[in-house]
N, C-alpha and C positions, 0 to 999 in steps of 0.2 A: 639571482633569479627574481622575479616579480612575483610580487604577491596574486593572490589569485584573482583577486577582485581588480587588481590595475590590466590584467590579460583577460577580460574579457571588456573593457574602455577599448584595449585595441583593436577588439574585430572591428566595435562602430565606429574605429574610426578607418579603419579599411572599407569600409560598406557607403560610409558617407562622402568621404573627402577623395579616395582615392579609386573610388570604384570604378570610376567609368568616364569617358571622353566621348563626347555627344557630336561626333564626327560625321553621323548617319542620320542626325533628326529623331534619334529611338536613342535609349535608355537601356543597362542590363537593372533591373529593380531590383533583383535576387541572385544570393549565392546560397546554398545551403547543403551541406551544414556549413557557417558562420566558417569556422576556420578549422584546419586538422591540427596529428600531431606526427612528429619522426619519433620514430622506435617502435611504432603500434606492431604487436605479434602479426596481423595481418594487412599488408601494406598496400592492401586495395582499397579505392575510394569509389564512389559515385557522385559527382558535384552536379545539382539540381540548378542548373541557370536559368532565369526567368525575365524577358523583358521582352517588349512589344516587336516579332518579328524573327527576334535573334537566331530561332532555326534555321534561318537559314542565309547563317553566316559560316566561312570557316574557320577553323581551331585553330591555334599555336599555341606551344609553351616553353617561354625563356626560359628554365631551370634544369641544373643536370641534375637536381635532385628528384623533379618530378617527370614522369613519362608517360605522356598522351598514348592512353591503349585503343579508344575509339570514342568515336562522337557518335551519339545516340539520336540519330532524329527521332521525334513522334509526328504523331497526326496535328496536335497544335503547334503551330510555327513558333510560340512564345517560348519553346520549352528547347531544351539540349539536356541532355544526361548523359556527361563526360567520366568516362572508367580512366583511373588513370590509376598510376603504382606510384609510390612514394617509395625510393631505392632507401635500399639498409645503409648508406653512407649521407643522405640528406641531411644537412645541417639546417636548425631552424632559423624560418626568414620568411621573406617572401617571393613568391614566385609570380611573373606578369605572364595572363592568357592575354593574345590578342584574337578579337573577333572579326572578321573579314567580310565584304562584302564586294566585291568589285576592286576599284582605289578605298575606299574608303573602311578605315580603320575603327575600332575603341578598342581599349586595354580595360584589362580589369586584374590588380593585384590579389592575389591569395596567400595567407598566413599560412606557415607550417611554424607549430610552437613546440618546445621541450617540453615532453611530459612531467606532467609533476610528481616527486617522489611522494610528498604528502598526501597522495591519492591512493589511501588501502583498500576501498571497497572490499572492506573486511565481513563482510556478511553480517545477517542475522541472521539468531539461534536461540537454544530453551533456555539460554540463561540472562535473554533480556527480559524485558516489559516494555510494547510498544503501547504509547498513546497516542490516540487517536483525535486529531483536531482536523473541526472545517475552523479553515483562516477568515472566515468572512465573521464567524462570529465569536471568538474566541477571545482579542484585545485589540484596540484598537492604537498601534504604536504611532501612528502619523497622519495627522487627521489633515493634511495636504494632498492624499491621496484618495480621500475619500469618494472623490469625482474627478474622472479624465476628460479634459473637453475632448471631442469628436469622438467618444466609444458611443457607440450603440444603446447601450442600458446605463443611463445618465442616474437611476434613482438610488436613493440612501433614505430610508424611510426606517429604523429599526422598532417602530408598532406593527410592521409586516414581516410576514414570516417570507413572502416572495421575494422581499426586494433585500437588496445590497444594505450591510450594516456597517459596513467599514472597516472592520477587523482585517488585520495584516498578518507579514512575515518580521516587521519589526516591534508589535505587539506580544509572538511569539518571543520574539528574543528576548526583550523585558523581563516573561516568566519563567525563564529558564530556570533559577534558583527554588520559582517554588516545583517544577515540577521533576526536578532532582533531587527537595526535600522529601517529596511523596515517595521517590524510590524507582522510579520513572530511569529505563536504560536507554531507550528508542522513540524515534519521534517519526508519526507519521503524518503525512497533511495527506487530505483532500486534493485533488490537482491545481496546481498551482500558475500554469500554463494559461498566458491570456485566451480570454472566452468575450470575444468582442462579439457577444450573442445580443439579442434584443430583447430578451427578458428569461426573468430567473441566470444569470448567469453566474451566480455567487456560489455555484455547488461546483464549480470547475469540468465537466464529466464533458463538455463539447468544445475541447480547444480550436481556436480560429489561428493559434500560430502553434509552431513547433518547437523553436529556439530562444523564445521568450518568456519570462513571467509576464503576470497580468500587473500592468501597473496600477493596478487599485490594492495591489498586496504587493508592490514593489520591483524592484528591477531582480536584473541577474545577479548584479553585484550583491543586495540585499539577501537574495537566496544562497549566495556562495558564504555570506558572512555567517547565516545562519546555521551551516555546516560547519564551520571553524568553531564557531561558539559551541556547537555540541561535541566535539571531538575533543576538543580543552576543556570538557567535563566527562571522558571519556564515556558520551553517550552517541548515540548512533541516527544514521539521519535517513527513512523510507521516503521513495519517490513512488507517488502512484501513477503508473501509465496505464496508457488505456489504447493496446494497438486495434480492438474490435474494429471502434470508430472514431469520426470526428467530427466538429461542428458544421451545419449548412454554410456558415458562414468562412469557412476556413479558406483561402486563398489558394488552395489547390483544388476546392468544390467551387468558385466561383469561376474559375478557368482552369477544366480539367486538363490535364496533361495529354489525355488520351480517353477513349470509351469506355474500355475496361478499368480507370482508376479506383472507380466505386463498384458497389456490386450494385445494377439496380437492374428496376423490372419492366414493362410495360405499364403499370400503371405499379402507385406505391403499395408495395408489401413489406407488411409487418412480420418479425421473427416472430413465431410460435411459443417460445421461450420453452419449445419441449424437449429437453437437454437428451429424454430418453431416445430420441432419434438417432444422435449419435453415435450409439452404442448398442443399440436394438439389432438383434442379428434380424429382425423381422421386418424391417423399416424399409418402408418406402423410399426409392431414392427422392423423390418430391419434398416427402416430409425434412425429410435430412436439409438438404439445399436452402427451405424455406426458415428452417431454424436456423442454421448457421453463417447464412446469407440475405437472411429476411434484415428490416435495419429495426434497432432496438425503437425507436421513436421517431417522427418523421424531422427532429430537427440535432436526428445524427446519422447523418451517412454511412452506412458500413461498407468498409475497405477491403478492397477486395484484394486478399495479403498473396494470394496464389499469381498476383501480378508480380515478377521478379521487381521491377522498379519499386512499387509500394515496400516490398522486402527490403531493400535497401536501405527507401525514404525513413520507414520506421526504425529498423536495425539500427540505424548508425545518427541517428539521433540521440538514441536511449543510452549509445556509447556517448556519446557528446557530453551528453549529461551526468553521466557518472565522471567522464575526466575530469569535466568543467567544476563539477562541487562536489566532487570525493563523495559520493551519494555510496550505502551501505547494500541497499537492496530496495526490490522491488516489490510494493504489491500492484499486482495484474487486474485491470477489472474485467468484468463479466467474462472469466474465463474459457467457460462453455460452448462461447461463441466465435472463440477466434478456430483459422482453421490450424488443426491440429501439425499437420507437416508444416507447414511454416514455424509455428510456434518451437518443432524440434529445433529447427534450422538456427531460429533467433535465438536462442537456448547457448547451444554450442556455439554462436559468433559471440555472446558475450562472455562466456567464461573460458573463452580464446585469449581473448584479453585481461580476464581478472577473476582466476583461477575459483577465488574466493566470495565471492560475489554469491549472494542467495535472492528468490523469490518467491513470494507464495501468489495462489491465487484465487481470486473471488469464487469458490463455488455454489451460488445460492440455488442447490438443488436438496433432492428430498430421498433418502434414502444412502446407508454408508456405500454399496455397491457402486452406485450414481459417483459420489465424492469421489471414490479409490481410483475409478475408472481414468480420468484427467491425471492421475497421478502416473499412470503410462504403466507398460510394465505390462509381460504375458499374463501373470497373476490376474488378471481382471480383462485378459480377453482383448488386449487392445492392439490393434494393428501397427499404429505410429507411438512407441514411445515419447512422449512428447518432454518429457525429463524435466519436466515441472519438481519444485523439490517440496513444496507444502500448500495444505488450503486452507482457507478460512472454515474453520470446522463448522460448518451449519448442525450436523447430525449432533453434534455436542451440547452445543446451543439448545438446539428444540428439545435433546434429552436431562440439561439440569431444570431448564422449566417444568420439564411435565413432572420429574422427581419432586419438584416442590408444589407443585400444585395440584395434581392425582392422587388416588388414593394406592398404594402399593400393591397390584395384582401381580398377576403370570408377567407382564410383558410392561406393564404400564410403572408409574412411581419409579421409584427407587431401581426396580428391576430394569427400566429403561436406562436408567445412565450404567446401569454394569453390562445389558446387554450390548449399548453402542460401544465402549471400548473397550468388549472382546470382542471386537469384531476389527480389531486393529490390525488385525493379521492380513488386514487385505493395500496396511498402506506399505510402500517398500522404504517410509521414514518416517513414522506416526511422531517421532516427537520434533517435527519440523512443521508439523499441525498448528495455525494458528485458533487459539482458546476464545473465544468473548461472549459476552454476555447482551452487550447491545451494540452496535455501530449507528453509522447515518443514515442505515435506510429501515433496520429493525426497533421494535418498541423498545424505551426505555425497561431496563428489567425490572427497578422498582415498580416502576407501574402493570410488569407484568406479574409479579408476586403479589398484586393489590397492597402494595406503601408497606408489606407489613416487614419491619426493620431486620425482624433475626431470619428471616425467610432469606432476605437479600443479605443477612451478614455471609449465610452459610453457603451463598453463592460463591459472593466473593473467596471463601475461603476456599470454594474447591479449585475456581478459576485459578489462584496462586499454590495449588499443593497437587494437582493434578499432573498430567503429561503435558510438552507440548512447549510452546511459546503462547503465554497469557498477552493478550490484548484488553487498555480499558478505553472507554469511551468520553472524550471530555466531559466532565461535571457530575461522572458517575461515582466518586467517591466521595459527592455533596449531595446525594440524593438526587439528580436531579428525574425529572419525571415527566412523562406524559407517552401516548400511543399516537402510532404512523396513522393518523386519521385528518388531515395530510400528515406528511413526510415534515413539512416544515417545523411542525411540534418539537421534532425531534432535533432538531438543529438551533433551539434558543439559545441565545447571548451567555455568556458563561461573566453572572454578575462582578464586577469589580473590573475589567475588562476597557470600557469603556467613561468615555468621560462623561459626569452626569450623575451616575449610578450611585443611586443611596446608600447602598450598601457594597461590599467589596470581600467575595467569597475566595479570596486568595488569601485571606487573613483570616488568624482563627476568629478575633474579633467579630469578623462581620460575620461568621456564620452562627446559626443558631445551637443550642444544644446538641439535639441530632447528628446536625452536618456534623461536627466535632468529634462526634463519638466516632459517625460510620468515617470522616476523613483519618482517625487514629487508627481505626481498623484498621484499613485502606493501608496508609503506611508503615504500620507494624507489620503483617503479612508480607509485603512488597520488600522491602528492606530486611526480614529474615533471610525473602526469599533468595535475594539480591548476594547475599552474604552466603549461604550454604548450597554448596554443590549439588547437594542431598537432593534439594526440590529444583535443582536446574536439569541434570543430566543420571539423577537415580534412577535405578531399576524401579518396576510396578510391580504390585502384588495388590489385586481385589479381590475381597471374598463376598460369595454371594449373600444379598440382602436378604436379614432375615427379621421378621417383625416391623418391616420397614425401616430398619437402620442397615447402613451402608457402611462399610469398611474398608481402608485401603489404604498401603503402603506405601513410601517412597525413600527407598534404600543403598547404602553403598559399604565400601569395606569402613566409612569412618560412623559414621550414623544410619540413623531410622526413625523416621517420622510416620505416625500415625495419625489418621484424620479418621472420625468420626462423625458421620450424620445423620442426624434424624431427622425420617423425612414425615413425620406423627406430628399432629397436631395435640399431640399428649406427651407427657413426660414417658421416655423408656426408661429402662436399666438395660444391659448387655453386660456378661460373664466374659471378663478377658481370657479364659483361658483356652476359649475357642481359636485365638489366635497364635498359638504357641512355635508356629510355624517361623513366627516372625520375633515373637516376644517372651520364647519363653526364660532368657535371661535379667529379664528386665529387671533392673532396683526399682528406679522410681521413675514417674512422666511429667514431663515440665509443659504445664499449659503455655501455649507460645506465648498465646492473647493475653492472657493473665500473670503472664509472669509469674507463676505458680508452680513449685513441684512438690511433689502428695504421691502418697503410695495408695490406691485406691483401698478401703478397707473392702477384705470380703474376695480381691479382685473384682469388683465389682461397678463398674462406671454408668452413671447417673447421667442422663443428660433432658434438658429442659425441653417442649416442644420446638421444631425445626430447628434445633440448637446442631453445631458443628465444631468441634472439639478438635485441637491441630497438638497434637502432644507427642515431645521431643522424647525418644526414649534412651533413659539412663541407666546402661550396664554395670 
């Protein structure tokens, strides 16, 4: 069997050397997707053929493994969308389409490859920690790539926050060790899909190809290594897709396939971003259509996924991608906005295929009814189960800030993070919930606790002791800091990273005091967490906040973990024995953080302002 990275050398050399015989004066330019496989559960295909004319040529296929079901004209002559079956007896090879036009002939070879067993698209779950990197600025492994002659956005300026800094996929692989040392189970990038945009294109969110990396963060093969390398440290690898939209500049928006490829308007219309539309039994159908179909920016197209072909186009990509580099799971962006029957459909064609396979998705909306709703399910009212399995928990987010940063009333402080998850009863998998604190488009959380250190320890500690799957944010267990005033702030260099750089925040060395403390934090937490069931997959038990401390369980038949918060800017006490629910055989509690166990005298527990106490209890 070939390694993975030498089976995808052979598509380009299918694409290059073997593709095509220029019989006609025309060209076939494209095949996509690149190549299939035999044994796929579902053994239908859609091959996207592209080259000057070729609509209208006709089909053949030499192979009794593959069977020509129809030839797809569209309205552009450039395009074919050939259905074909791939029989349960195909052995892998290749197969020659010939194209026809009169006498005159071209062929074009297509790959069918043996699936690889090494491909478990084993999902993710509560008992990873995803991290969170944009590849542009994170390390910079190959500074040969730092600029592609002929792309579009030529610039590498890293005093600017718009332009290209040069950070890779083999910059990432460099720091694998350190962020395995931090406790780090899953790695998720930013999209990694070239974005041959004409500026800003270093945040990946408007791919101009489908089947490729960007090679200013490297090739396929690069990507597929990156996968290996985290699997041989049995950690996990997220691919972020983005079926909403895709770049102006993308080769099936430069020459659409058809009218309906994109959704557009008469004149350009922006989405609403008013997610409540969708789910408003009171909603305008206007409003609805302009949300969901409105385009997020005007230099990203939104696709109009209710087209069967775009179905496809996207569907069987995303599978591409998981065979091609044993990818774990998915995050989804701007969930809200793709259309929801499709999204079922795409759902069930991929876990067709790989039973085990997870994804969460972007929900940046406001209110838990809003989040639950995307999560499909009569429970909340929704017509198309759309069998989404988690989101990016926004309502958690906005409710540890306000806990640390308000004063504790009816509804607000403390009472706000116990209010949001009892209200969990509205998700049909709340601990598939992804947890975080900041990402790439939210403020840094240090900066949003105002730098003050124990504020942001006792984040972090709820983030790792809480429900759910914990996500952190590159350089957020070095303090790093700043607010979305732009967006770029929030995307700076992650020092040591790059060549140059005075200092080098991957070693304890270069960081300062602080970094040190909160990085020990950071990986004491993670690495408990990493270690005991307890805080992956226990039971919850919170009791209501009271004096503005917060209490809450995380439990199973072997242990019990107790966290304590206080969300005072003053020192509390709290009597354990309010808890006896949970505690009442308790000997003694073993501070995680401190490596400390003490029987509190009095039953009586002390804790410092916004101090958060993570204690192991011992029967």
């Amino acid at each position: 069997m070939f390694k993975r990275n030498k089976k995808i050398t052979t598509v380009f050399v299918a694409l290059t050397v073997l593709g095509w015989s220029p019989l006609m004066g025309q060209s076939i330019q494209r095949v996509e997707p690149l190549n299939w496989w035999v044994g796929m559960e579902n053994p239908t295909l859609q091959l996207v053929v592209y080259g000057p004319q070729i609509g209208k040529s006709e089909v053949q296929v030499e192979d009794k493994g593959i069977e020509l079901v129809k030839v797809n004209r569209v309205e552009n002559p450039n395009y074919l969308f050939l259905d074909v079956k791939v029989a349960a007896s195909a052995k892998p090879g290749w197969s020659t389409f010939t194209f026809s036009q009169g006498k005159k002939k071209l062929t074009y070879r297509y790959e069918l490859k043996q699936r690889d067993q090494e491909v478990k698209a084993q999902g993710v779950n509560s008992a990873d920690l995803i991290y969170l990197i944009m590849p542009d600025r994170f390390a910079n492994g190959n500074k040969g790539n730092d600029q592609v002659k002929g792309m579009l956005d030529m610039s590498l300026n890293r005093d600017s926050m718009y332009l290209r800094h040069g950070g890779d996929l083999e910059g990432i692989i460099g720091k694998l060790d350190y962020l395995q040392d931090l406790g780090v189970t899953s790695l998720w990038l930013t999209p990694v899909l070239t974005n041959d945009m004409p500026q800003a294109s270093y945040h990946g969110y408007a791919n101009t190809e489908t089947y490729h990396i960007d090679p200013r963060f490297g090739s396929n093969d690069t990507y597929v290594q990156l996968g290996e390398q985290l699997h041989k440290r049995q950690m996990k690898l997220i691919f972020d897709v983005v079926p909403n939209h895709i770049g102006s500049y993308h080769w099936t928006v430069k020459d659409k396939p058809m009218a309906d490829w994109l959704n557009e308007w008469p004149t350009y219309t922006q989405t609403s971003y008013k997610d409540q539309t969708v789910f408003d039994p009171y909603a305008s159908a206007d409003d609805k259509k302009k949300m969901v179909k409105g385009w997020f920016v005007p230099t990203m197209p939104d696709m109009n996924e209710q087209n069967p072909y775009v179905q496809n186009y996207l569907t069987q990509s995303h599978i591409w991608w998981i065979e091609t580099a044993a990818i774990d799971g998915f995050r989804i962006d701007t969930y809200p906005y793709n259309d929801l029957d499709f999204m079922a459909k795409w759902t069930d064609r991929i876990l067709q295929e790989y039973p085990k396979f997870t994804f969460f998705g972007e929900t940046w909306v406001h209110g838990v009814g809003n989040q639950a709703y995307f999560l499909g399910g009569k429970r909340v009212g929704q017509d198309v189960d759309s069998k989404l399995m988690g989101v990016t928990d926004f309502q958690l987010n906005y409710a540890i800030g306000d806990a640390l940063n308000q004063k504790t009333e009816w509804t607000a402080g403390a009472n706000k993070l116990y209010s949001t998850l009892a209200s969990d009863f509205l998700y049909p998998r709340p601990e598939q919930n992804v947890l975080f604190l900041d990402n790439h488009d939210k403020d840094r959380f240090f900066s949003v606790v105002g730098e003050n250190v124990q504020k942001y320890k006792s984040a972090m500690a709820w983030l790792m002791t809480t429900r759910g799957i914990p996500q952190l944010y590159y350089g957020a267990e070095i303090l790093m800091k700043n607010f979305s005033n732009p967006d770029g702030l929030l995307r700076e260099d992650f020092q040591g990273g790059f060549a140059g750089d005075k200092l080098n925040k991957f070693t304890a060395v270069g960081r300062t005091k602080a970094e040190q403390d909160m990085w020990t934090f950071v990986q004491t937490l993670a690495n408990y967490r990493k270690q005991h069931a307890v805080l992956q997959t226990g039971k919850t038990m919170q009791y209501v906040p009271e004096d503005g401390v917060y209490v809450y369980f995380r439990y199973n038949e072997q242990q019990t973990v107790m966290v304590v918060m206080n969300c005072n800017d003053s020192t509390k006490e709290i009597k354990l024995d309010r808890f006896k629910e949970r505690n009442s055989r308790v000997r003694s509690y073993v501070d995680i953080i401190q490596k400390q166990e003490t029987t509190p005298a009095d039953n009586t527990l002390k804790l410092e302002a916004y101090e958060t106490k993570v204690l192991e209890l011992k029967f």
